[in-house]
N, C-alpha and C positions, 0 to 999 in steps of 0.2 A: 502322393507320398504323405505320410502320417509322421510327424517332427514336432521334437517336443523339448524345447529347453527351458529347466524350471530358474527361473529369478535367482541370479546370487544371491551366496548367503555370505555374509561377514563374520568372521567369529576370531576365536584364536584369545589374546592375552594381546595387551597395547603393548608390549614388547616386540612379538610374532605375531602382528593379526595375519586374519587367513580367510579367503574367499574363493568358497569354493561352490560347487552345485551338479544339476545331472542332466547331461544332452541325450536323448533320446529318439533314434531312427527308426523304419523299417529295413534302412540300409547299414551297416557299420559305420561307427563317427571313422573317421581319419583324424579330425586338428577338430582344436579349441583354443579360443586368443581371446582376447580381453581389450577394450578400453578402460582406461580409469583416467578420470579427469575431473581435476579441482575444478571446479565452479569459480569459487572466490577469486580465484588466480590467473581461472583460464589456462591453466596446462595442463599437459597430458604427462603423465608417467611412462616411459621408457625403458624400462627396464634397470638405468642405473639415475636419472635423473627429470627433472621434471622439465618439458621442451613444449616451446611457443604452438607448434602444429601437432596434429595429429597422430599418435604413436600408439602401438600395439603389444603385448606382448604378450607369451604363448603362457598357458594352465598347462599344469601337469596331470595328464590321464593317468587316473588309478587303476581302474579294473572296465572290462566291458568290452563288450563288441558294439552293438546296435542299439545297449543304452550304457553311458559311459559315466561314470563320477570323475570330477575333474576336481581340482585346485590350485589356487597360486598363491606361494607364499612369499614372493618379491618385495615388501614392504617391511617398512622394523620403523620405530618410531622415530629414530634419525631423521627418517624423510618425512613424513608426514605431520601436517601442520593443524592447529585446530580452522574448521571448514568445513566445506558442503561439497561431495564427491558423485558423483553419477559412475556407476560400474554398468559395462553394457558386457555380454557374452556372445561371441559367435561358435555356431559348429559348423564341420562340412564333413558330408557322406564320401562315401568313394566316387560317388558319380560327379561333385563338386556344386550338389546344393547346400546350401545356408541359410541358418536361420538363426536368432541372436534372442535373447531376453535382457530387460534392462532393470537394474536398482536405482530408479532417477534420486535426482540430488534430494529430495521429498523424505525419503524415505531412508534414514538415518540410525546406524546402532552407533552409540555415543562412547568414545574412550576418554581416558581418563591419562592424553598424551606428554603431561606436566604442562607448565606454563613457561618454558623453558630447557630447547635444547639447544646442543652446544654446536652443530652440524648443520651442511646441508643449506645454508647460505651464505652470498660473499660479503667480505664491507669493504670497501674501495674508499680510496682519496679521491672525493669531488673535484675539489679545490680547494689552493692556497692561495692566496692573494692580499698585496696591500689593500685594507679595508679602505681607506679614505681617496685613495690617487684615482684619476679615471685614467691621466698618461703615467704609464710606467708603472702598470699594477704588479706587474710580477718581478719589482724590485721594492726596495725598502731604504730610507738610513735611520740613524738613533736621533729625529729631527721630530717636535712635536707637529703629530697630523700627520705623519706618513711614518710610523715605527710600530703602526696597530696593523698585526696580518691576521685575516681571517682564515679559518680553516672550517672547512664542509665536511661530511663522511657521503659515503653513498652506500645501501643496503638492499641488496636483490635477493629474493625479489620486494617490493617495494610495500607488499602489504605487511614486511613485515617490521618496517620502519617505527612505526608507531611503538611497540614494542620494545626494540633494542635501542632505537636512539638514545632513550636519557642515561642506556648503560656505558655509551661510548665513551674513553676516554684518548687522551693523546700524549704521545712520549714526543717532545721535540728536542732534536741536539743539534750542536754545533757541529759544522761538518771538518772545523779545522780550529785548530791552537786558536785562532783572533777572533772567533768570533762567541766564545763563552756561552753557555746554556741561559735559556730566557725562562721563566717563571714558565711554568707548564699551560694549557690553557685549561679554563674551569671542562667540568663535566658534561658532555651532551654532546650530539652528532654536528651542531653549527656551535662554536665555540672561534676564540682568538686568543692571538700572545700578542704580547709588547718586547721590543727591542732597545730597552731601554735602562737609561744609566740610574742606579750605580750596580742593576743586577749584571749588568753589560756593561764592561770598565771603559773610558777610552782611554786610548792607544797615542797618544802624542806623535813621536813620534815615527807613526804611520803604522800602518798594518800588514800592508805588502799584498795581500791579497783580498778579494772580497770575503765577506762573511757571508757565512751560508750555513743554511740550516734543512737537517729533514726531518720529514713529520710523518711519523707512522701511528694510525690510531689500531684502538683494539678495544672488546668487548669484557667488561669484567663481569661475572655472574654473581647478584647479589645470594647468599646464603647457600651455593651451592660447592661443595667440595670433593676433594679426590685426593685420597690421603692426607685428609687435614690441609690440604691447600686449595686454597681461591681459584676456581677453575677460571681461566683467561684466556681468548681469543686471540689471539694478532693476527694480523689485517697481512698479506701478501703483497701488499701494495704500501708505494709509498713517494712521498713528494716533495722534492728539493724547492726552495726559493735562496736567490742567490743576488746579488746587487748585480746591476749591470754595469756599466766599466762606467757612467755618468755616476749613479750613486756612489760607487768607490770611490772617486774622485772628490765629492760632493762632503762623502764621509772625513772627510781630511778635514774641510772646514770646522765639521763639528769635533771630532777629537784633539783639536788644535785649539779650538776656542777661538775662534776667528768672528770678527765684530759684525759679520755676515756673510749668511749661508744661502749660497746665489741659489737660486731656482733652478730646475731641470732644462728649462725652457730656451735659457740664453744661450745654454752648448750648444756650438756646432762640430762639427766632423769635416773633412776634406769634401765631400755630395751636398754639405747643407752653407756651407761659408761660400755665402753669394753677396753680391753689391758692390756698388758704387766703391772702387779702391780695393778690392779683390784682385786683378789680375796683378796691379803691380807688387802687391804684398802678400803673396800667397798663402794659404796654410799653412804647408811645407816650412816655411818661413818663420810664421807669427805663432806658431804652437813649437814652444818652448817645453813644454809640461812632458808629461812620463806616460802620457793616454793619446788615446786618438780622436779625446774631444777637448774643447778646450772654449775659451770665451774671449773674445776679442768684438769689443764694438767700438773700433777708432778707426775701421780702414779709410771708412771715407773723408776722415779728419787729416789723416793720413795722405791723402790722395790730394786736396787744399791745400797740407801744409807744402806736398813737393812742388806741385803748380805755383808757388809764389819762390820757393827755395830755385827752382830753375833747373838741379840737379837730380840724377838716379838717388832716390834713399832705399836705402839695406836695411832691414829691421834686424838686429845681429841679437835681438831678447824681447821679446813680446811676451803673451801668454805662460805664466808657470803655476804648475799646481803646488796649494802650500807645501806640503814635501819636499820638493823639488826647490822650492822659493830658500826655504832652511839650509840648501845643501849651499847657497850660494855665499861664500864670505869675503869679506865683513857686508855686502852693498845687499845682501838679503833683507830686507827688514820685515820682522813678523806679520805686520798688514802692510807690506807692500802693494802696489796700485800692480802690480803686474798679476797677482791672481786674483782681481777683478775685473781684468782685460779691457783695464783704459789707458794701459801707459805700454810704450815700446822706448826702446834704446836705440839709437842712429847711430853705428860709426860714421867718425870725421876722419880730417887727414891734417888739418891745421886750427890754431886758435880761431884765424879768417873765417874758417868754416863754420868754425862751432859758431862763431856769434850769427854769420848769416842765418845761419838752420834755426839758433835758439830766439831770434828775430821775426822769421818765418811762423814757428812756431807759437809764438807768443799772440801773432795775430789773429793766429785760429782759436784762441780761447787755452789754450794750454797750459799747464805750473813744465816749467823747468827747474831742474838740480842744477844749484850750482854747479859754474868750471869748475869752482876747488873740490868738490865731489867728487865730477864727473870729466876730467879734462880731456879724454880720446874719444868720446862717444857725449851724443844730447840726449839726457833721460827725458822725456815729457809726459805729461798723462793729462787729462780732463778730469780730475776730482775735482768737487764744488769748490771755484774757486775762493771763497773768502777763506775755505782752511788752508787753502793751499798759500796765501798771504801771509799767514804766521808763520811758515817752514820754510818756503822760498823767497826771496826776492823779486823772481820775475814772473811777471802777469800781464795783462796788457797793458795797464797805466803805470810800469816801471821797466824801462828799456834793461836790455840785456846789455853786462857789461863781463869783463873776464876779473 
């Protein structure tokens, strides 16, 4: 059999380029299909987009029997990138033999495809994350070292990063009333924001909810318009970061002004509140507070004190988050020892009692409230005690008295 298919040829306008050429049998062609495949990129063109494997798509026969002109004009400058393309062609006869000629990647007619178009690939949210935190990256508060989030873009396919990265920008907002718009972040695909006062007011008296913010990025095209306006991309994608119920929490201290902003680390939860004086003073119990984590490191002070006391003790106030601490009046006090989770409250039943307990108590290292404070319940806590010396009376070298 004598088969003759001549080398595509590329031609057309960078707008409609066009590749077409002439298959030639002794038998009648039937079909003519094409690879076309970026080099640079490693894909194959499909008909409507460019895919990791192998793909085909059919020329269009113009005239001919047993020698045929063909072409395809599937391409428009949309899709096509600047690159190095191998075009190969196949034909088959009616009997279903084949034979193919190829434009390797070598052998190039050069367009003039701009150096920018607006089409034809994705940008996606990487990631968002606290820049600084390794625990609790994908939360934040307004606390210096952990108020810097970083943000990533991502651009497929990938070679064409180099390019559109430095055009990326990012729109972040507030996803709710509390938590106010943060300064945008600079320009380019790896960029950050700060959550941070005074662009970011606090909130004193509490926020109620977490703050939350989403990050949509997008591509602005320098110098190129459409109707006099800035042609702009936005990204279909997009990504929430949101404080988790410890940093809400957490955030109290600092929109409060609290003389310290406990670490993430001290919270526990009802799964993580283990030790020595745990069973008898449960969670349930010593979480006071408005969340389901809370800080409590007295159980086992707690656990000594009732062992010398003799009796069941009740913690009827443990743990309150500052919020929650305000709500209490007048025994609230702004740095109360109870939302740094060294003090509990014991009800009594009698004066007897209270001195027993605030007795007890005094031995394990404790500051007790006075009775005239405190006369149905024993406030105690463990703060350092020489300040606890100038606010209370009782400590270990001054007996409890009513």
């Amino acid at each position: 059999m004598a088969w003759t298919n001549k080398i595509p040829v590329l031609a057309g306008t960078p707008d409609e380029p066009v590749i077409s050429g002439t298959a030639k049998d002794l038998s009648p062609i039937t079909k003519v299909w094409l690879t076309i495949k970026d080099e640079t990129a490693n894909r194959y063109w499909n008909g409507a987009e460019w895919h990791a494997t192998t793909a085909t798509v059919n020329a269009t026969e113009i005239a001919g029997s047993t020698t045929v002109a063909w072409r395809y004009t599937g391409l428009s400058r949309e899709v096509m990138r600047s690159g190095i393309f191998t075009i190969t062609a196949y034909a088959q006869d009616k009997f279903g033999h084949t034979g193919h000629a190829m434009v390797p990647g070598r052998n190039k007619k050069k367009y003039d495809l701009g150096s920018i178009t607006v089409t034809n690939y994705t940008l996606n949210v990487k990631e968002v994350k606290n820049k600084y935190r390794t625990e609790g990256p994908d939360s934040f508060i307004m606390k210096a070292g952990e108020d810097v989030v970083s943000v990533s873009a991502e651009i497929i396919p990938a070679r064409l990063a180099p390019t559109l990265d430095p055009m990326v920008n990012w729109q972040v907002s507030g996803v709710n009333a509390v938590s106010g718009t943060p300064t945008p972040p600079q320009k380019g695909g790896h960029s950050e924001f700060y959550v941070r006062n005074p662009v970011i007011p606090a909130i004193p008296a509490g926020r109620g909810v977490p703050m939350s913010y989403t990050v949509i990025p997008r591509i602005d095209y320098p110098d190129v318009y459409a109707d006099d306006m800035l042609i702009t991309y936005y990204s279909q994608d997009q990504r929430n970061i949101t404080q988790d119920e410890i940093d809400q929490c957490r955030q109290e201290y600092v929109d409060m002004n609290k003389t310290t902003r406990p670490d993430r680390t001290i919270f526990v939860d009802f799964n993580t509140y283990t030790g020595l004086g745990t069973i008898n003073f449960p969670f349930l119990e010593i979480n006071d507070g408005q969340y389901s984590w809370a800080i409590f490191t007295i159980a086992h002070k707690l656990q000594d004190v009732m062992n010398d006391f003799g009796l069941k003790m009740t913690v009827s106030s443990g743990y309150r988050n500052p919020v929650d601490n305000d709500t209490i009046k007048p025994t609230g006090k702004p740095n109360s020892r109870h939302i740094y989770g060294d003090a509990a409250d014991i009800d009594i039943s009698s004066d007897a009692e209270w001195l027993k307990l605030c007795n007890s108590a005094v031995k394990e290292g404790a500051c007790i409230e006075p009775h005239s404070m405190a006369p149905g319940w024993v406030h105690m806590d463990w703060r350092d005690l020489a300040n606890c010396g100038d606010v209370w009376p009782h400590k270990p070298d001054v007996p409890c008295g009513l």
